[in-house]
N, C-alpha and C positions, 0 to 999 in steps of 0.2 A: 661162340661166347659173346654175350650182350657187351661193348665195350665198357660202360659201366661197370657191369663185373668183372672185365678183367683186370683192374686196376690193384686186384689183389698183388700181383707179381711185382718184388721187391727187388730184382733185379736189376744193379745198377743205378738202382732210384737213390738219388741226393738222401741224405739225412733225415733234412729236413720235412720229406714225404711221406714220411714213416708215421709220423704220428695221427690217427684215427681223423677224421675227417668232416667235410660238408656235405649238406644236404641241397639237392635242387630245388628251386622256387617253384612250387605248387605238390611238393609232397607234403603232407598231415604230419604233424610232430609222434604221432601214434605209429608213423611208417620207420622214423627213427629208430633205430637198436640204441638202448643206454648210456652207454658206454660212447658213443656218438658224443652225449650233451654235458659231460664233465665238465669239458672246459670251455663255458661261455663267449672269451674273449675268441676263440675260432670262429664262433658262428657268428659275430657281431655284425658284419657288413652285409650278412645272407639274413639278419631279422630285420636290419634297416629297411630291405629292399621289400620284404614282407608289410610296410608300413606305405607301399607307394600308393600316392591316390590314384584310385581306379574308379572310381561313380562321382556320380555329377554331385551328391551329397558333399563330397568331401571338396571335389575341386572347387565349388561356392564358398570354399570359408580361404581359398588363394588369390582368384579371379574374380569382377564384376562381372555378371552376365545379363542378359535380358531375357524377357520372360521368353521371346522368340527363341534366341537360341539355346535356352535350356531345354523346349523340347525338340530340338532340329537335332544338339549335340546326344540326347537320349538317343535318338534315333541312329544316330552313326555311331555312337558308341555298343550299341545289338550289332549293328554289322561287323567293326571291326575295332578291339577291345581299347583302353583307354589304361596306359601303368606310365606314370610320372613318379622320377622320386622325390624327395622332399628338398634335396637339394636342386635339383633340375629349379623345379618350381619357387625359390629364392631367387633366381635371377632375375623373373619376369615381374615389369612393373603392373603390379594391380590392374591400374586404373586406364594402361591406355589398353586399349583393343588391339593395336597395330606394334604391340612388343613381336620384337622380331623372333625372342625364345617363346612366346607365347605360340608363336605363330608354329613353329616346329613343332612344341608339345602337347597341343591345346587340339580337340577336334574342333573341327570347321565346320558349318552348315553348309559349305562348298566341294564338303566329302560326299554329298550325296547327288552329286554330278558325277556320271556312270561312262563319260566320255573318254577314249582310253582301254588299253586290255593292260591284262593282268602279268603275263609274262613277255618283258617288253623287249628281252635277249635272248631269247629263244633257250632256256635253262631246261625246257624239260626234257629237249631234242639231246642236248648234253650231256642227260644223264646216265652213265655207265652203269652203277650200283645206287642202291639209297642210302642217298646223301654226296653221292661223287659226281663231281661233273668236271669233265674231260674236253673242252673246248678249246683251250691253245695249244700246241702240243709240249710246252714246255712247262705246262703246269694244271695241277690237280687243286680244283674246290671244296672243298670239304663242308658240310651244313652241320655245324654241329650242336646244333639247339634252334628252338623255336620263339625264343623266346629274349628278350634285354634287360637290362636297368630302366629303359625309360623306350616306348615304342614313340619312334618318329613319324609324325602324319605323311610325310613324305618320302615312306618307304619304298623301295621297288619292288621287294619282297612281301608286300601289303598281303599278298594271296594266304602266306604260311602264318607270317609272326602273331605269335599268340593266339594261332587259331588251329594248326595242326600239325601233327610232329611226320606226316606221311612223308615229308621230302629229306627230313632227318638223319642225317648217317645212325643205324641202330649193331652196325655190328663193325666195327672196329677191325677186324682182323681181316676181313675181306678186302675194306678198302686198302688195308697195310699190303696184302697179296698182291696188287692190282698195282699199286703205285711201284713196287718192288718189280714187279714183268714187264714195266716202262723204262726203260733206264734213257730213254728221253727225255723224262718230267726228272726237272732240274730244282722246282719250287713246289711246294706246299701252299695254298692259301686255307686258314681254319677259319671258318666262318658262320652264319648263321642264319637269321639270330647275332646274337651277340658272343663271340666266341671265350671273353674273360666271366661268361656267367656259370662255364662250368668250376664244378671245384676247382683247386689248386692241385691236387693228387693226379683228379683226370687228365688237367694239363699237363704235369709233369710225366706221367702215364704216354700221353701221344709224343711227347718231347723226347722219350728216353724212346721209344720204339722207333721215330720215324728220325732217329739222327745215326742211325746206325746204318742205312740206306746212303751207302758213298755218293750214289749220283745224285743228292742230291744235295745243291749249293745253300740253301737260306732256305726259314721258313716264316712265316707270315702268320699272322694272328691278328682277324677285322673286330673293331672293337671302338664303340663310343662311350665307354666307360670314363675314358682318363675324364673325360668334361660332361656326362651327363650324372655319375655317380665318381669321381675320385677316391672315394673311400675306400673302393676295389684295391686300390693299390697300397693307399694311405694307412688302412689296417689290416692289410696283410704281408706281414713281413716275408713270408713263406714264398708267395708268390714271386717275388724279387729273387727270392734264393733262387728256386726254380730256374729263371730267364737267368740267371748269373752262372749257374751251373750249363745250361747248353746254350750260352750264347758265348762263341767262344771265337778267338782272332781271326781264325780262319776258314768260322763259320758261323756268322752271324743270324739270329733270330731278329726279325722287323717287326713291330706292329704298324698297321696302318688303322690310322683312326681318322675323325670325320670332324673338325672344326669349321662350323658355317658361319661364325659372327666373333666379333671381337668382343662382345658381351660375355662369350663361353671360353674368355681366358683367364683365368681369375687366380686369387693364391691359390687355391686350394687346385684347379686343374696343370698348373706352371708347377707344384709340386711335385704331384704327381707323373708329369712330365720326367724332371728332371732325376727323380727316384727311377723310371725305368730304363732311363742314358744311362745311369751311372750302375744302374746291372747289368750293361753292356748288350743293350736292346738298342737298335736305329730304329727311330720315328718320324713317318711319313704322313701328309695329313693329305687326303682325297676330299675338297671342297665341291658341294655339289651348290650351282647356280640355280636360287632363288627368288622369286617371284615375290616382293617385300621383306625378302630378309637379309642379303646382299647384294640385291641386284643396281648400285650406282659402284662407280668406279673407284668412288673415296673409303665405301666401305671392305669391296673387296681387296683395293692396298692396302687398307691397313688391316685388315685381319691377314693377309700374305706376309706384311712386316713383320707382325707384333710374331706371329708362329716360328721365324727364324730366328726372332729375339730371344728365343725358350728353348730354339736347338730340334725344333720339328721341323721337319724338311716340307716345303712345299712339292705337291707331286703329280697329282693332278686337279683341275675346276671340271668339273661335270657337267655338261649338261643333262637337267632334270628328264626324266625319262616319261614317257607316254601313261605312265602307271593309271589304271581305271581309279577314281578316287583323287589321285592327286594332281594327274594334268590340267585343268583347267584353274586351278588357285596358285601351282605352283612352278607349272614351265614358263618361261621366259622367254619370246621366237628367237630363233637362230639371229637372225640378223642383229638383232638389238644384243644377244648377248655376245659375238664378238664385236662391237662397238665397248662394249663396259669394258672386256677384258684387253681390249686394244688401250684404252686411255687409261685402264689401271695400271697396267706394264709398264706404260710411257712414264708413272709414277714409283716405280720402283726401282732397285738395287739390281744387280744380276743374279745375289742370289735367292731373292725373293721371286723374283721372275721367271724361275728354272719348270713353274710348273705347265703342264703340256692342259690345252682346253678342248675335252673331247666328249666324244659320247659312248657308249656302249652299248650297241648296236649288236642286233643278230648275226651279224656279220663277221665283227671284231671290234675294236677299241678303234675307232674312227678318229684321227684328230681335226679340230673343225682351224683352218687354216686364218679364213678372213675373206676378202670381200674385194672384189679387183670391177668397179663396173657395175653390169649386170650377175654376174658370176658369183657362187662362192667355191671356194676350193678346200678341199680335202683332202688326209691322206692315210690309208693303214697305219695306225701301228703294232697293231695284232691284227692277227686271219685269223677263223676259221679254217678258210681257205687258203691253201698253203700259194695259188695262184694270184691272191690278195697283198700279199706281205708287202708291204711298202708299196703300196700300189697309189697313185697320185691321181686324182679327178674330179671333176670341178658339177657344179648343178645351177639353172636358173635361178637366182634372186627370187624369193617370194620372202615380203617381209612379213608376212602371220605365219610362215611353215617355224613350226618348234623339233622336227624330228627329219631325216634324211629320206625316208618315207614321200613326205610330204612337197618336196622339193621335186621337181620335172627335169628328167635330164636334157643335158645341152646339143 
């Protein structure tokens, strides 16, 4: 059974689940069954998103462009698609070039620097079933869409999003099989894509099947909704109920979302925020370091402050990944970036500072340590390899290496 279709089964499903549902973004209103489009205020935040600019037509009447980069961005927009929503695109000032939301939203004429591969953590060797990947052993990946609110130029995922559903979990009960004959996988991550872009039914749907699985403690939902679209949350009530219904004392449901600028804290994202604490949802926020969009120390403490001032947990700073497309505009070398994150810390609170600065790496979740010397030092904090785990070691100084790759061991 398509997971999709099995959302038919009303068992144990909240109340609030029950009533007839949404459709996903790139079905034809013709694909609807009637009875579907009753009640307009359902679909309001899935026809908003229906409204995102996607050609270079429309993004001319938000953005100054030059005549240069209008046919650069044509160009990269054939390779790899272009969906801003309307809200997204309200933050960025017109008129400079060097808006830092711009900069995440906006294709680049420096997308078509091919330097870089595509799967920069090894995701394909990972994968168990489609859409599973099976890489730490305490926790299952889930792909559950191809697709966002709003695609970030700085995706890592750049290969799938909005271009093919092949890595896509398409049957549900497999992966529910699989995660059930693990009783080692302790966590769930649902992800994508953007994981709040499925219905609210489907969610509720994966919430009520995979909480019935003892072993497993918390489950996770990756998603840059709260701050690229808010509306996700803001108009739908349902959704709330949802998370409030399986997020429960002593077992709590996490989203982790993605806050890279203090520009992307706004009422309407702090709302949203705080509408999904008070479902009793914990919020983590995975900040990835940025090549002019937070890469000085002043900006990434106070986007670290201002997130714990709204009750989002700081959790991890990322370094930017080798992505073909995005390395070259948007990694920042190792060395310089723990320099930023060394002097932003020295600027913060303890509990602003909790977050770890690592990379994700074919390897495991590498944390990048700092800088002793010649030296820089490293340490596991996921494996692969279970001879990895907390494993501690150091690489020769090279101030252009951006990735652990690139570094010569000592």
């Amino acid at each position: 059974m398509d997971y999709f279709d099995s959302i038919s089964e009303k068992d144990s499903v909240p109340e609030a689940l029950n009533a007839e549902y949404l459709y996903l973004p790139g079905m034809e209103p013709d694909d609807i069954p009637s009875h579907f489009m009753e009640d307009s205020i359902q679909l309001r935040w899935q026809d908003e998103l229906g409204n995102n600019v996607t050609t270079l037509e429309e993004l001319q009447e938000y953005v100054d462009l030059t005549a240069e980069e209008k046919e650069k961005i044509q160009e990269v927009i054939d390779i790899h698609p272009m969906s801003i929503s309307r809200y997204y695109l309200s933050l960025i000032d017109p008129k400079d070039p060097n808006d830092p939301i711009r900069k995440m939203a906006v294709p680049s004429v420096n997308e078509l620097d091919v330097s870089g591969f595509y799967d920069t953590s090894g995701e394909k060797d990972n994968t168990k079933l489609p859409g599973l990947q099976h890489k730490y052993k305490n926790t299952v990946l889930l792909l559950s869409a191809n697709v966002c609110s709003m695609y970030c130029r700085h995706c890592f995922r750049k290969r799938m999003v909005g271009l093919t559903n092949d890595e896509v979990m398409g049957r549900f009960d497999e992966a529910y099989e699989y995660i059930g004959a693990h009783p080692e996988v302790n966590n769930v991550l649902i992800s994508g894509g953007d994981s709040l872009i499925l219905p609210t039914r489907v969610i509720g749907h994966l919430l009520e099947k995979l909480t019935r699985l003892p072993h497993l403690d918390y489950i996770r939902f990756g998603t840059r909704m709260v701050l690229a679209y808010p509306d996700r949350i803001l108009k739908d009530d349902e959704l709330l109920e949802v998370f409030q219904a399986y997020s429960k004392k002593d077992r709590r449901i996490y989203l982790s979302t993605q806050f890279n600028h203090p520009n992307e804290i706004t009422e309407q994202s702090t709302e949203a925020v705080n509408r999904i604490i008070e479902s009793g949802v914990i919020v983590n926020n995975q900040t990835v370091l940025l090549k002019g969009v937070n890469d000085t120390p002043e900006i990434l403490a106070d986007l670290q402050r201002n997130l714990v001032r709204i009750g989002v947990n700081p959790y991890y700073v990322f370094q930017c990944r080798p992505v073909k497309r995005v390395k070259s505009h948007f990694q920042v070398p190792l060395a310089e970036g723990c320099r930023i994150v060394d002097e932003a810390r020295g600027m913060l609170d303890g509990l602003s500072k909790r977050f770890r600065y690592a990379m994700s790496h074919e390897r495991g979740k590498i944390e990048i340590l700092g800088i002793m010397g010649d030296e820089m030092f490293f340490k596991h904090q996921q494996a692969k390899d279970p001879e990895d785990a907390s494993r501690f070691f150091k690489r020769k100084l090279d101030e252009s290496a951006g990735w652990l790759d690139e570094l010569q061991e000592c």
